[in-house]
C-alpha positions in Angstrom: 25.0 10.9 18.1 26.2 9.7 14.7 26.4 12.1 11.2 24.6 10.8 8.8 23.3 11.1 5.0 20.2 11.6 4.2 19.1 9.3 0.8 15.3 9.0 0.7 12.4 11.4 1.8 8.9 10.1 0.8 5.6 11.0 2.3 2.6 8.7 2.2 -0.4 7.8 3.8 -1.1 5.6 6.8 -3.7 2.9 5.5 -5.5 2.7 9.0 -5.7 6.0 10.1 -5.2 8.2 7.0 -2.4 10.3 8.4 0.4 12.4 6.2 3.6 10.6 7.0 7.0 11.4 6.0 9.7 8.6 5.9 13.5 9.6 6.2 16.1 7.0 5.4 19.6 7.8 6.1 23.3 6.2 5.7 25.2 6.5 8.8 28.7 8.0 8.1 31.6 6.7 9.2 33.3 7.9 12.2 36.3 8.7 14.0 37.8 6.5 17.0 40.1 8.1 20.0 42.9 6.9 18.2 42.8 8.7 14.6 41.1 5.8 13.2 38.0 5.3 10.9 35.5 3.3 12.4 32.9 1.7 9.7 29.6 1.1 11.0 28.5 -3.1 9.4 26.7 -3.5 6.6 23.7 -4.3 8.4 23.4 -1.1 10.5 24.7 1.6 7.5 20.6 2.4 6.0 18.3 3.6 9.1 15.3 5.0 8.6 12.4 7.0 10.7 9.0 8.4 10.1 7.0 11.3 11.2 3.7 11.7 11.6 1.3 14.6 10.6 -0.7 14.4 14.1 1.0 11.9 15.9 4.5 14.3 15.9 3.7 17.6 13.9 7.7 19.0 14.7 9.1 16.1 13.5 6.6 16.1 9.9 7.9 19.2 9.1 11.4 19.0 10.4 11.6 15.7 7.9 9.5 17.3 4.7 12.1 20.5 4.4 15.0 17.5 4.4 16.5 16.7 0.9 18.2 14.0 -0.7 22.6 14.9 0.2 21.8 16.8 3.2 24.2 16.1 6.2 22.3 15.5 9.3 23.2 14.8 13.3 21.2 11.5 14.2 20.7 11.1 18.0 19.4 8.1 19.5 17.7 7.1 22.8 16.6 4.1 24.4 14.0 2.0 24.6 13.5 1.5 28.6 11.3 -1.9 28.2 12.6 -3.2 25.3 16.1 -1.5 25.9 16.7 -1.1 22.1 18.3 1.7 20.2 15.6 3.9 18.4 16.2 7.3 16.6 15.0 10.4 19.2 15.9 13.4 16.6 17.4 14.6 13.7 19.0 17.8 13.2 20.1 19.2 9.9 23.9 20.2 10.0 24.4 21.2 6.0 22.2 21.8 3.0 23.1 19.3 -0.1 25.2 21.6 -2.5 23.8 19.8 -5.3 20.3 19.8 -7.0 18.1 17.0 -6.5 17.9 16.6 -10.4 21.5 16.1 -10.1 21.2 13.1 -8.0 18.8 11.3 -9.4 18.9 9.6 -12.3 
């Protein structure tokens, strides 16, 4: 599980099979080691995103919709058994932004 940021929500269309998606992007936080330290995820691996689908995963299209731009979110991951790479299983919300999206956007 890693905290994260949540910096983009858009929804759009899927070309081939007209379906509502919502895409969350998200910059991982960093976090703390066993030994009081910061650890700072790379460059590389700070922005992940996710998408949910309005039929293929209905829970996770609204889960992602209600999300705004500051909100502090739980990311857990699982693993791919075939491919065995990292892919994001869910995202809980953990606290509301405290500012207005009008704020945050310029």
């Amino acid at each position: 599980m890693k905290r994260a940021i949540v910096v983009s929500v858009r929804q759009s269309k899927d070309s081939k099979t007209n379906e509502d998606q919502v895409w969350l992007t998200m910059a991982i936080m960093p976090t703390k080691m066993s030994n009081g330290n910061l650890y700072y995820p790379k460059s590389t691996s700070v922005c992940v995103s996710t998408v949910g689908g309005a039929l293929k995963s209905p829970d996770k299209f609204s889960k992602y919709k209600n999300l705004k731009i500051g909100d502090v979110v739980n990311v857990d991951y699982a693993l791919n058994e075939f491919t065995q790479k990292p892919f994001i299983m869910d995202v809980s919300l953990v606290k509301e932004s405290a500012y207005k999206e009008s704020d945050l956007i310029v």
